[in-house]
BAGU-531875 format. One record per residue: residue in three letters; residue number from 1; x, y, z of N, C-alpha, C in turn. Coordinates in pm, 1 decimal, padded with zeros to 6 digits. Each point is the difference from the previous one (the first is absolute). Last residue first. Example, Ala and Ser with C-alpha at 12.3 -4.5 7.8 and 13.67 -1.06 7.14 Angstrom:
# BAGU-531875
+------+-----+----------+----------+----------+----------+----------+----------+----------+----------+----------+
: code : pos :      n_u :      n_v :      n_w :     ca_u :     ca_v :     ca_w :      c_u :      c_v :      c_w :
+------+-----+----------+----------+----------+----------+----------+----------+----------+----------+----------+
:  SER :   2 :  01285.0 : -00225.0 :  00708.0 :  00082.0 :  00119.0 :  00006.0 : -00077.0 :  00109.0 :  00073.0 :
:  ALA :   1 :  00029.0 : -00572.0 : -00007.0 : -00089.0 :  00119.0 :  00000.0 :  00090.0 :  00120.0 :  00000.0 :
+------+-----+----------+----------+----------+----------+----------+----------+----------+----------+----------+
***
This chain:
# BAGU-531875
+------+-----+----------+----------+----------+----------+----------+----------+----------+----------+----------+
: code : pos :      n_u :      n_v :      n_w :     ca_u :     ca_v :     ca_w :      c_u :      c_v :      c_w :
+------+-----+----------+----------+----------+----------+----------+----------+----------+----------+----------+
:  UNK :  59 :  03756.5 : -03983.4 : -00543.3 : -00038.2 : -00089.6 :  00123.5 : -00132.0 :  00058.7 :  00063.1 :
:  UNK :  58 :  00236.5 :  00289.9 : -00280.6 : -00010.3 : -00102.0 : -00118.8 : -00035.0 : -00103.3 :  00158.3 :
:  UNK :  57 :  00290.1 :  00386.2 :  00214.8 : -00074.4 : -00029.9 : -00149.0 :  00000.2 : -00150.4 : -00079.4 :
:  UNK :  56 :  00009.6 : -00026.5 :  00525.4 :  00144.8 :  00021.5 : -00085.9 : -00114.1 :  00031.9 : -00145.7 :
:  UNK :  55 : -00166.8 : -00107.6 :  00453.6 : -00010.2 :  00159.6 : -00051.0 :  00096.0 : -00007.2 : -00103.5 :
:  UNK :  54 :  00043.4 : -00453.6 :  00316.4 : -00080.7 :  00098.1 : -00107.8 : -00024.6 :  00176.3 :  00055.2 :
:  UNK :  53 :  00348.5 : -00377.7 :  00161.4 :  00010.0 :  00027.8 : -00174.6 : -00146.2 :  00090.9 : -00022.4 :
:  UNK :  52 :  00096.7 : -00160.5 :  00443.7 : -00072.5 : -00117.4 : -00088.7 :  00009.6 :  00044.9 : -00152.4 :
:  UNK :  51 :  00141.8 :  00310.5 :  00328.0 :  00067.4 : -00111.2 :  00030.9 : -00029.1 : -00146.9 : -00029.4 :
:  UNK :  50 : -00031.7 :  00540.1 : -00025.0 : -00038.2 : -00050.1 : -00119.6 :  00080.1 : -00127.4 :  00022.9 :
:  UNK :  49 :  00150.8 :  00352.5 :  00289.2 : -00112.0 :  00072.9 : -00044.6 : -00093.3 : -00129.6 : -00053.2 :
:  UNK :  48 :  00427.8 : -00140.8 :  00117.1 : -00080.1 :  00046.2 :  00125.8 : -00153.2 :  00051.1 : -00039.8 :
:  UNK :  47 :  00347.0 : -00015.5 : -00300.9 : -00035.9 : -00172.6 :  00012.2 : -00107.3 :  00002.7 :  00094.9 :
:  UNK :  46 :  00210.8 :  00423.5 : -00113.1 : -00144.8 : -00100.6 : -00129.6 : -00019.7 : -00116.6 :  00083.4 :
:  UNK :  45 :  00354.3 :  00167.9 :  00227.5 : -00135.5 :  00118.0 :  00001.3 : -00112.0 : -00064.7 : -00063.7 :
:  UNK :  44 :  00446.8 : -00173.9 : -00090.1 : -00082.5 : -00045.6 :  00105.2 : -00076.6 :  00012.2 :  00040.7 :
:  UNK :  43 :  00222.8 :  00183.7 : -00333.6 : -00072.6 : -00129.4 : -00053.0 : -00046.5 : -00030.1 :  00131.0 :
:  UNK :  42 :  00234.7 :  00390.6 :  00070.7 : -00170.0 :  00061.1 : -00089.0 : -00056.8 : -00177.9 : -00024.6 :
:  UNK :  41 :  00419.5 :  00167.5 :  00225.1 : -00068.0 : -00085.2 :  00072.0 : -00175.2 : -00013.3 : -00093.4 :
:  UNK :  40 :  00465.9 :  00244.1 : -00090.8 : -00013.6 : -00122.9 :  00027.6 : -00095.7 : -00068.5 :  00038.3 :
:  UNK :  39 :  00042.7 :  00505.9 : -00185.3 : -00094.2 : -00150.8 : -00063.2 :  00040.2 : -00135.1 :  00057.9 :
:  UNK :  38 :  00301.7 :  00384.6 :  00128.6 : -00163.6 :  00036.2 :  00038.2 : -00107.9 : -00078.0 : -00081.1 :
:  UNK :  37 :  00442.9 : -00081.5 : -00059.3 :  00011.1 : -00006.8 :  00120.4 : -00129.3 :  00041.5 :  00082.5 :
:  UNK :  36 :  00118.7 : -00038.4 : -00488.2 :  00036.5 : -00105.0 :  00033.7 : -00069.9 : -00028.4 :  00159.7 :
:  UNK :  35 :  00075.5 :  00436.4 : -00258.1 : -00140.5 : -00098.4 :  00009.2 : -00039.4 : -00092.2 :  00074.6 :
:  UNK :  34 :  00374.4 :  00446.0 :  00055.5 :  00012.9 : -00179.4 : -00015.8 : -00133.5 : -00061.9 :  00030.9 :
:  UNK :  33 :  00129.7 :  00459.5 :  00107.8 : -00042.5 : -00030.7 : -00123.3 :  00002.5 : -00124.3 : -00073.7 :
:  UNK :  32 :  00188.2 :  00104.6 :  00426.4 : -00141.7 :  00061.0 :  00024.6 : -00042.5 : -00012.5 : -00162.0 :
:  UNK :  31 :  00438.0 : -00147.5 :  00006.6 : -00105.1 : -00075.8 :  00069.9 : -00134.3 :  00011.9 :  00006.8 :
:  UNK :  30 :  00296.7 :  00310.3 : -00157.2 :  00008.5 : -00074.4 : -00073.4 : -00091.9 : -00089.6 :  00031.6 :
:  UNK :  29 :  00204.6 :  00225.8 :  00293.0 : -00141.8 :  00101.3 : -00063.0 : -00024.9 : -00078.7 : -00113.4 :
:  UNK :  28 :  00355.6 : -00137.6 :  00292.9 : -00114.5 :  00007.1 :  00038.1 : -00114.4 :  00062.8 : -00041.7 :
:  UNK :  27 :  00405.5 :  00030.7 : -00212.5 : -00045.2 : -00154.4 : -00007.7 : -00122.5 :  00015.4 :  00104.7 :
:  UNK :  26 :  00234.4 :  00374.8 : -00005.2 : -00033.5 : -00007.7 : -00185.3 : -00042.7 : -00183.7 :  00020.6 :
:  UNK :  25 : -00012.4 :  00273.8 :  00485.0 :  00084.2 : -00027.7 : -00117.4 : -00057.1 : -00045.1 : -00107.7 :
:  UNK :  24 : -00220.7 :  00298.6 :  00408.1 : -00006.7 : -00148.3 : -00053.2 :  00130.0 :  00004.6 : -00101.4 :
:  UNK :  23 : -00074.7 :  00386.8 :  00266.1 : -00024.6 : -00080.4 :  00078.9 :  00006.8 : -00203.1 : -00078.1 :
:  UNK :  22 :  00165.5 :  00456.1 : -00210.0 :  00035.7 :  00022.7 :  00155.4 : -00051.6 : -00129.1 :  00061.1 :
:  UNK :  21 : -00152.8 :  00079.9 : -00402.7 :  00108.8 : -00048.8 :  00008.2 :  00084.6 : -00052.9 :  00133.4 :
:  UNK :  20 : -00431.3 :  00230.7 : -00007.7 : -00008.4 : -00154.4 : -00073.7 :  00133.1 : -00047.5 :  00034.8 :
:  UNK :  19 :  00030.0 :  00481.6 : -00103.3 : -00036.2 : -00026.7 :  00201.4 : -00079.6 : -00189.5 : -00018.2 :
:  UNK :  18 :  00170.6 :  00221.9 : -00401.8 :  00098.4 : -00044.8 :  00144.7 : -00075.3 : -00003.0 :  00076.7 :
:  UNK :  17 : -00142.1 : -00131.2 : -00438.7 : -00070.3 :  00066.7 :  00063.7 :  00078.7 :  00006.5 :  00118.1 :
:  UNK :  16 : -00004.6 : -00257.0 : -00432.2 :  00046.0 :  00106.0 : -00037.5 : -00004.4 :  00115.5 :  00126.1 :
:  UNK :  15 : -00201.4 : -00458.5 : -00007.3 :  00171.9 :  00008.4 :  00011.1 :  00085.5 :  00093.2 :  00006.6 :
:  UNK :  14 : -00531.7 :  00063.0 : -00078.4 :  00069.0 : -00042.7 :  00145.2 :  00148.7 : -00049.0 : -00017.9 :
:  UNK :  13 : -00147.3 :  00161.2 : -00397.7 : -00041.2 :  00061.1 :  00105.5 :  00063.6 :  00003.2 :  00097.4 :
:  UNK :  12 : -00052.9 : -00347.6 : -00340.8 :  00159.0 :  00046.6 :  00016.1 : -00009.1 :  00160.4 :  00050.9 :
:  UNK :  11 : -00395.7 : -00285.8 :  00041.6 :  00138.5 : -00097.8 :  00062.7 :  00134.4 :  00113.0 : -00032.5 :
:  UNK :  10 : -00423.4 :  00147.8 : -00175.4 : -00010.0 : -00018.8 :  00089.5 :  00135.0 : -00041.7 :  00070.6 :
:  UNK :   9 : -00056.7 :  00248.3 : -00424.9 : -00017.9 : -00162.2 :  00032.3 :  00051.5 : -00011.7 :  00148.0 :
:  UNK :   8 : -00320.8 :  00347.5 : -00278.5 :  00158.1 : -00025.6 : -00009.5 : -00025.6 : -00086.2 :  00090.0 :
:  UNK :   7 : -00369.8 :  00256.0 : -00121.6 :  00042.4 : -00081.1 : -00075.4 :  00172.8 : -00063.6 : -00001.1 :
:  UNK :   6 : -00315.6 :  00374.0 :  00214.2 :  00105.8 :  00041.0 : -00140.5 :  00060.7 : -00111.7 : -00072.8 :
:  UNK :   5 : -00301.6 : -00036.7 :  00374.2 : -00043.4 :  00076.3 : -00049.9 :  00075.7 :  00072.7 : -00117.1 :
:  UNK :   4 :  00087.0 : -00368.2 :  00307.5 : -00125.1 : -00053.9 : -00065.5 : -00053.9 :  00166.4 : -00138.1 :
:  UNK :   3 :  00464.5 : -00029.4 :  00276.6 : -00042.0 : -00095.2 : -00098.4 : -00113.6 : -00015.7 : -00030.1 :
:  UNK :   2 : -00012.4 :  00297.7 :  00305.5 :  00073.7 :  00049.1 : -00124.4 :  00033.5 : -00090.1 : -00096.4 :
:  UNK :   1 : -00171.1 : -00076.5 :  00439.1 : -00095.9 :  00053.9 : -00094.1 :  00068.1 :  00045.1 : -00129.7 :
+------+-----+----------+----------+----------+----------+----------+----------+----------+----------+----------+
***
């Protein structure tokens, strides 16, 4: 809550946070903030959702 409520940045919080520390390292927390890894599967999702192309705006 304190990043949402004073505006400070979340990620360097939790790095900033021993008992975090204690359990994840500076690359595994990195991860948990890695897009890459929680959007892999979103084109497939669409494909699943919308599998003849329509609902796409403008169609």
């Amino acid at each position: 809550m304190r990043a949402w409520k004073e505006g400070e940045d979340f990620r360097r919080l939790v790095r900033a946070d021993a008992d975090i520390a204690q359990c994840l390292s500076d690359k595994e927390i990195q991860g948990v903030f890695d897009l890459k890894i929680h959007l892999k599967y979103v084109n497939d999702i669409y494909k699943r959702v919308f599998p003849s192309g329509k609902g796409k705006r403008g169609q």
